[in-house]
C-alpha positions as CSV (number, residue, x, y, z in Angstrom):
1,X,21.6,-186.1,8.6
2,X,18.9,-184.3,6.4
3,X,18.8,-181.0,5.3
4,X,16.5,-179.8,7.7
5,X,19.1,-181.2,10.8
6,X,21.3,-179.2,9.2
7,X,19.6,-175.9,9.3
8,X,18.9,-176.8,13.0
9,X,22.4,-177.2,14.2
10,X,23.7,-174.5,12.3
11,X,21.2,-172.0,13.8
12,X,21.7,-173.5,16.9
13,X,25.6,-173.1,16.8
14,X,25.5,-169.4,15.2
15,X,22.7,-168.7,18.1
16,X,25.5,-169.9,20.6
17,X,28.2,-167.9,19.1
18,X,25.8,-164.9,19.3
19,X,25.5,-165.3,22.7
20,X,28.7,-166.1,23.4
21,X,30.0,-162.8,22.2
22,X,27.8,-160.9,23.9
23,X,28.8,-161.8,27.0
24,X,32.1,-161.5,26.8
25,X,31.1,-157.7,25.5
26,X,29.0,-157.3,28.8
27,X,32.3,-158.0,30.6
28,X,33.8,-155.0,29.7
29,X,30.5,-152.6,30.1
30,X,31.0,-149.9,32.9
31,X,28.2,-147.6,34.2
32,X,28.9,-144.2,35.7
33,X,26.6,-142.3,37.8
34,X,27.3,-138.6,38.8
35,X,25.5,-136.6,41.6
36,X,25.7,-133.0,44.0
37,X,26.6,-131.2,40.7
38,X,29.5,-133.5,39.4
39,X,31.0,-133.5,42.9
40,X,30.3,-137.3,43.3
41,X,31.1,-140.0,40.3
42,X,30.9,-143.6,40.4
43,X,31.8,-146.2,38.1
44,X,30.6,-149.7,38.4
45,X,31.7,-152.5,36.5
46,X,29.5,-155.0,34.5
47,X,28.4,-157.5,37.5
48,X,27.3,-153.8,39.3
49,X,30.5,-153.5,41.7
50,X,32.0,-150.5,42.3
51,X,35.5,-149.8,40.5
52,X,35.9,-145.9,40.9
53,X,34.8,-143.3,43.2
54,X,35.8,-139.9,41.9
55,X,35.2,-136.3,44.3
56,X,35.9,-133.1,42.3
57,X,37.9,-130.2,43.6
58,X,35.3,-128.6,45.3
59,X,33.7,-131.6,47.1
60,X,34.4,-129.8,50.3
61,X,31.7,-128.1,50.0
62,X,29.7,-130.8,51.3
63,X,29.5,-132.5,54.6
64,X,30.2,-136.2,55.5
65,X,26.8,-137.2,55.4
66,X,26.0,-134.8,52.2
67,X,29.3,-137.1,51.0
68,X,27.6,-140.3,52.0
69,X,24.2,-140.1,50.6
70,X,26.0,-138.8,47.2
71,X,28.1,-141.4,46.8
72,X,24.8,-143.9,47.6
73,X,23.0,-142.2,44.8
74,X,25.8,-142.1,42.2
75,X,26.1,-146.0,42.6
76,X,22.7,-146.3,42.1
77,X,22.4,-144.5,39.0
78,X,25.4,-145.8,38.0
79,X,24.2,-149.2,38.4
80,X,20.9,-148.3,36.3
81,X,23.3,-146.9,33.4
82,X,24.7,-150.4,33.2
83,X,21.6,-152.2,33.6
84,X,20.0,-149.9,30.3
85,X,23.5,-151.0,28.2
86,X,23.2,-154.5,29.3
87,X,19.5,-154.5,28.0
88,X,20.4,-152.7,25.0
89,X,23.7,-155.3,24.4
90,X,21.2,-158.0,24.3
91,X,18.4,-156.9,22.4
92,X,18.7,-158.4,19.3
93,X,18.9,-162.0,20.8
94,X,15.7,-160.9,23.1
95,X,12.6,-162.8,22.3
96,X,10.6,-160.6,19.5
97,X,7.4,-159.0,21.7
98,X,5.3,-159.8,18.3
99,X,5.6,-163.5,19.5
100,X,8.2,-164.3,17.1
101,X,10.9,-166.4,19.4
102,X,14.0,-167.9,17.1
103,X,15.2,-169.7,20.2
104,X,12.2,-172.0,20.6
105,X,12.0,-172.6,17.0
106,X,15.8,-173.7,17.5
107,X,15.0,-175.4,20.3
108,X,12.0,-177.2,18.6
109,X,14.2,-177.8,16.1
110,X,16.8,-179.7,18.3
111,X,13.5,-181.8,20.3
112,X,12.6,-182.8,16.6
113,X,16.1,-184.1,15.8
114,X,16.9,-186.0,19.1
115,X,13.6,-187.7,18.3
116,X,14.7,-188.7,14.7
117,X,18.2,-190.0,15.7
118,X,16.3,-192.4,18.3
């Protein structure tokens, strides 16, 4: 194996490990999202389900259908919250907008090295 086949794999391999800890970090991401002046919270969980619903003392103060569409909203901005960390978790592995994209350089990397060991 040449030097070269080296630097592939090892990118490759710290690129994998990259990824793989990011992902399990997403795992334990939760978004909240808090409506009708803090009456209604939600928490969602990484994969966007619902975990906690959360009505403050004074949620009485609102009807069933007032309680409804809260509770609708709250899980849509908590959604969106973990949606934005999820984007932000995974930014520095996102391809570069400047055109500069390490994974296909890996990849090309990998293509060139299959085709040598043939």
């Amino acid at each position: 194996m040449n030097d070269e086949t080296a630097k592939t794999i090892e990118q490759y391999r710290t690129r994998l490990d990259e990824i793989n800890r990011l992902q399990t970090e997403r795992t334990r991401l939760m978004g909240v999202g808090t409506v009708e002046r803090r009456r209604v919270t939600v928490t969602v969980n990484a994969d966007g389900i619902t975990i906690d619903i959360r009505f403050s003392s004074d949620i009485g103060d609102l009807d069933y259908d007032e309680i409804a569409t809260a509770i609708t909203e709250a899980s849509r901005l908590a959604v969106a919250d973990v949606a934005e960390q999820t984007t932000a978790l995974f930014a520095p592995i996102a391809p570069d907008p400047a055109g500069r994209i390490e994974t296909d350089e890996i990849l090309s990397g990998i293509a060139n090295m299959r085709d040598q060991l043939r």
